[in-house]
N, C-alpha and C positions, 0 to 999 in steps of 0.2 A: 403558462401551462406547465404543468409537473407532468412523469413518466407515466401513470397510469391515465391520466388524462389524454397523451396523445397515443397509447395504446387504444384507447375504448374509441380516441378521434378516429383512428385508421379502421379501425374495425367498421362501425357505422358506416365510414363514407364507401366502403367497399361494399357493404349493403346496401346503402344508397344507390351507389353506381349498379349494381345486377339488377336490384328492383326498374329499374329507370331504363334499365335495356328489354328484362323483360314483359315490361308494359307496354315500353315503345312500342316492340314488334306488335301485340293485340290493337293499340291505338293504332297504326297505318292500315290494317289487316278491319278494324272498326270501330272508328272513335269513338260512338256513341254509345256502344256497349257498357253495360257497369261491370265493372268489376266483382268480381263474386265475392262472396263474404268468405271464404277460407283465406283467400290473399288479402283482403282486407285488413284482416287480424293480425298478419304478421308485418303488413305495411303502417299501420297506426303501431306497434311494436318499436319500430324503426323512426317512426317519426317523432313518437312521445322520447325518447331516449335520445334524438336529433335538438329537440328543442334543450335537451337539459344541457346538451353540450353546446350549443350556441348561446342559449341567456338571451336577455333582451336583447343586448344590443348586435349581435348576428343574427335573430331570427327573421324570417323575411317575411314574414305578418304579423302584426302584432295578434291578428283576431282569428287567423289560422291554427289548432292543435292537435289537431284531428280529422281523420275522415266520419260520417257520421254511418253507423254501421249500418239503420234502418231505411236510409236513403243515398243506396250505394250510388257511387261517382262513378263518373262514366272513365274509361281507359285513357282518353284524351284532357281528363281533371285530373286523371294522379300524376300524367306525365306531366304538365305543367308546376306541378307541386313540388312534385322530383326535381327538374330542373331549376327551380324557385333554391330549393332546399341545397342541393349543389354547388351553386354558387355560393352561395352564404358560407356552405364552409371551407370552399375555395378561400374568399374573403377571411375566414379566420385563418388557414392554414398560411398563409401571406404574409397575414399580421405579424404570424409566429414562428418565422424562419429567417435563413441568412445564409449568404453566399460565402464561400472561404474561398479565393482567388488567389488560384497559383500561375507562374509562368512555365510552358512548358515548353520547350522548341522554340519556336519562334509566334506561336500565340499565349492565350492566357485561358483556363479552363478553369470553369465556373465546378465548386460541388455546392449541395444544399442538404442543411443541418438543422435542425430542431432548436428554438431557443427555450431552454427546460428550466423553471423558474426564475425567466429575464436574463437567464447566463447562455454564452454556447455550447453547444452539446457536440458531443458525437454521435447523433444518430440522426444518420441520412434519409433526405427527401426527395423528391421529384423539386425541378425549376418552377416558379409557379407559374399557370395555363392566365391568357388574359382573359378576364372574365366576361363572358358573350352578354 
């Protein structure tokens, strides 16, 4: 991954993550409700842009690209989808970092970094989450 590449990653998966929280809550509140077509629009938005950053080989259906806007998905489809999609760039984000291990006192303290065109970078990441 290059630097704009993991600016657009960070960006997405932060819309990832709100979308996925803000569905959750309507999905526990009523699964089977559809989603309305205003959020639709900017959920397929997210997700057509999700897939381009993942590629085949992180996408996590092949036969998934979309929601389809004339037969809206119910609350409890998108949040699955979310989470489907989540992972996946969990799984990329993973692929594409590294730990820089220093001794500090008397343990050793992990940072995590970007690998930006197969090299180390300096710009920090979160530790990676085990993937549910």
């Amino acid at each position: 991954m290059n630097k704009k590449e993991v600016d657009n990653f960070e960006k997405y998966q932060t819309q990832l993550e709100g979308l996925l929280s803000e569905i959750g809550v309507l999905a526990k509140k009523s699964p089977n409700d559809g989603v309305n077509k205003f959020k639709l629009i900017f959920i397929n938005e997210v997700i057509q842009e999700a897939n381009t950053i993942l590629g085949d080989k992180y996408k996590p259906f092949d036969s998934f690209n979309e929601f389809d806007e004339d037969e809206l998905p119910s609350n409890s489809d998108v949040t699955f989808i979310m989470s489907q999609y989540l992972n996946c760039f969990e799984k990329l984000r993973a692929d594409n970092i590294y730990a820089d291990q220093k001794f500090e006192g008397n343990r050793y303290v992990y940072n995590w970094f970007w690998r930006i065109d197969g090299k180390k970078s300096d710009i920090k990441t979160a530790q990676p989450k085990k993937i549910k």
